[in-house]
C-alpha positions as CSV (number, residue, x, y, z in Angstrom):
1,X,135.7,62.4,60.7
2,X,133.9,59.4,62.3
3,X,130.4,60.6,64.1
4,X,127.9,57.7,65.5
5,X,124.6,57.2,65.2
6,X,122.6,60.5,65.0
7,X,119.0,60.6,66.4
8,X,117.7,60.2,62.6
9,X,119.9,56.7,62.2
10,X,118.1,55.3,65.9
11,X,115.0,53.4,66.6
12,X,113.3,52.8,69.9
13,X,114.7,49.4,71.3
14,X,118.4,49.5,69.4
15,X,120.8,48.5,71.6
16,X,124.6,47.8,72.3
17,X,126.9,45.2,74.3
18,X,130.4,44.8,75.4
19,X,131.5,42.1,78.3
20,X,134.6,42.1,80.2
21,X,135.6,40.3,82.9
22,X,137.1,42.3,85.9
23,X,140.7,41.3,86.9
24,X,142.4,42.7,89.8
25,X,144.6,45.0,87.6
26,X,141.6,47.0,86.8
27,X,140.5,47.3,90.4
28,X,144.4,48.2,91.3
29,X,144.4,50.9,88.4
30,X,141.2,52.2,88.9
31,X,142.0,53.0,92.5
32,X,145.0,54.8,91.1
33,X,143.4,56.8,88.6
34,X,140.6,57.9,91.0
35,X,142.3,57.8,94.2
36,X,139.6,55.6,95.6
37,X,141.5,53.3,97.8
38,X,138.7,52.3,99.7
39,X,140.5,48.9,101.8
40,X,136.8,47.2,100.4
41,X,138.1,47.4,96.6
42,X,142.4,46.9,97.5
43,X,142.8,45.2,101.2
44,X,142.3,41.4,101.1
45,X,141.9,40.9,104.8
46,X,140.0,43.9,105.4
47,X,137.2,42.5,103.1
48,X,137.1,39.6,104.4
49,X,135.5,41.5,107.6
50,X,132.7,42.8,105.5
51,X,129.6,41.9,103.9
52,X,130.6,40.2,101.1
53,X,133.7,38.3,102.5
54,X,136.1,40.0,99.4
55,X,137.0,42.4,97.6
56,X,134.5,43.9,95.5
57,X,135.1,46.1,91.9
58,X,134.4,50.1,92.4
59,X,130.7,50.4,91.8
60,X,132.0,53.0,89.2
61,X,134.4,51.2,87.9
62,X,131.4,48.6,86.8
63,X,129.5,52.1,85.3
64,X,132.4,53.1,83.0
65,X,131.0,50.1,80.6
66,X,128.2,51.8,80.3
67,X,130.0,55.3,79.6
68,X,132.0,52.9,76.9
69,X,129.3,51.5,75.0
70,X,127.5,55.0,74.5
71,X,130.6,56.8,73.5
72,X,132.5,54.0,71.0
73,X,129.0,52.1,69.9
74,X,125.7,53.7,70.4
75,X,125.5,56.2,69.3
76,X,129.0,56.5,69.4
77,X,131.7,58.4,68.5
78,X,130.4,62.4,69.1
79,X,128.0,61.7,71.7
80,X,127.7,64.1,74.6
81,X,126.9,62.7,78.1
82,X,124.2,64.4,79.6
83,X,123.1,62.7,82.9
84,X,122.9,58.8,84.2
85,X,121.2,57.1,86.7
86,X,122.3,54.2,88.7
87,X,121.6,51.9,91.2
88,X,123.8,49.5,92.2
89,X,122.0,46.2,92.6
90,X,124.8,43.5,93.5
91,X,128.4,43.4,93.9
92,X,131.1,43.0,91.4
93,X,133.8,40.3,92.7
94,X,137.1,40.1,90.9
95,X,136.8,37.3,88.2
96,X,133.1,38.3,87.2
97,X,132.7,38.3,83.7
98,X,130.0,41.6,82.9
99,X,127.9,42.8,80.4
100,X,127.0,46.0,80.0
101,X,123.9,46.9,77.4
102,X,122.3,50.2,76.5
103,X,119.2,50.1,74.6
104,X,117.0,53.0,73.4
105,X,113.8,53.4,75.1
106,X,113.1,57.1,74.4
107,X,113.9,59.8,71.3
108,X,113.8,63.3,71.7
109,X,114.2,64.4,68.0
110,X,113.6,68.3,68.7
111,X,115.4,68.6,71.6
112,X,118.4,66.0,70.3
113,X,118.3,63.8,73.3
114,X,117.9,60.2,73.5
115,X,117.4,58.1,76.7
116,X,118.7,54.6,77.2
117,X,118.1,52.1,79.7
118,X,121.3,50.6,80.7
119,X,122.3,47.5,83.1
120,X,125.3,45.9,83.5
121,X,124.7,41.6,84.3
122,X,127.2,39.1,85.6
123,X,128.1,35.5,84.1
124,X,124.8,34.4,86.2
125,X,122.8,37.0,84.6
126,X,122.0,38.6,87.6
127,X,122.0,42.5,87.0
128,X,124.4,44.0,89.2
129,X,123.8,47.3,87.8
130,X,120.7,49.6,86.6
131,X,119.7,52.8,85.4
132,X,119.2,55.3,82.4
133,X,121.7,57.0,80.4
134,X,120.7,60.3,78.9
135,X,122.4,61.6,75.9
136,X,122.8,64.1,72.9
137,X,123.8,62.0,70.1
138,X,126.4,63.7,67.1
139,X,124.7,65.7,64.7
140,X,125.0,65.1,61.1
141,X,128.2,66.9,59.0
């Protein structure tokens, strides 16, 4: 059986990255899964009436890098979500290449909880995404 990281195995400021780059397939199935068909995410000339002149990635969408980096690398595999924070600083256009990080800014060892800060930046390093991640890490077997 593979577990992650337990609470024993983590130290303040260890953290984790992934990047992807968002393609329209992953706005189009995204949409689909969730039903989130918003004309903002899937209508070309709708968005160009809005804000940012195009289409724009689901904010959540954008957050699932973070769910992916605490459940496949830190702590990994057996973690158990507990809450998350977010607030979403800038928009995600299709072709933006992002990079999601969680780092570990708080432990918890009698309670089993560890908090992480987590962002998500674009090719420019702007952040596009911030917040805190809150999770019970796998127990040793």
């Amino acid at each position: 059986m593979i577990i992650g990281k337990t609470i024993d195995e983590m130290e303040l400021g260890d953290f984790a990255t992934m990047s992807k780059t968002v393609s329209e397939t992953d706005v189009y199935m995204y949409a689909g899964i969730t039903g989130d068909f918003n004309p903002a995410h899937i209508d070309a000339e709708y968005a160009k009436q809005t804000f940012f002149k195009a289409r724009i990635a689901h904010g959540m969408l954008t957050a699932g890098f973070i769910s992916a980096l605490l459940g496949t690398k830190l702590p990994g595999p057996g973690t158990i979500y507990v809450g998350q924070e977010l607030k979403f600083l800038a928009p995600v256009m299709i072709g933006d290449t992002i990079t999601a990080k969680v780092e570990v800014v708080e432990l918890n060892k009698e309670k089993n909880r560890v908090t992480f800060r987590t962002t998500c930046e674009n090719q420019e390093q702007k952040i596009v995404l911030d917040g805190k991640a809150f999770m019970m890490p796998p127990k040793k077997k």
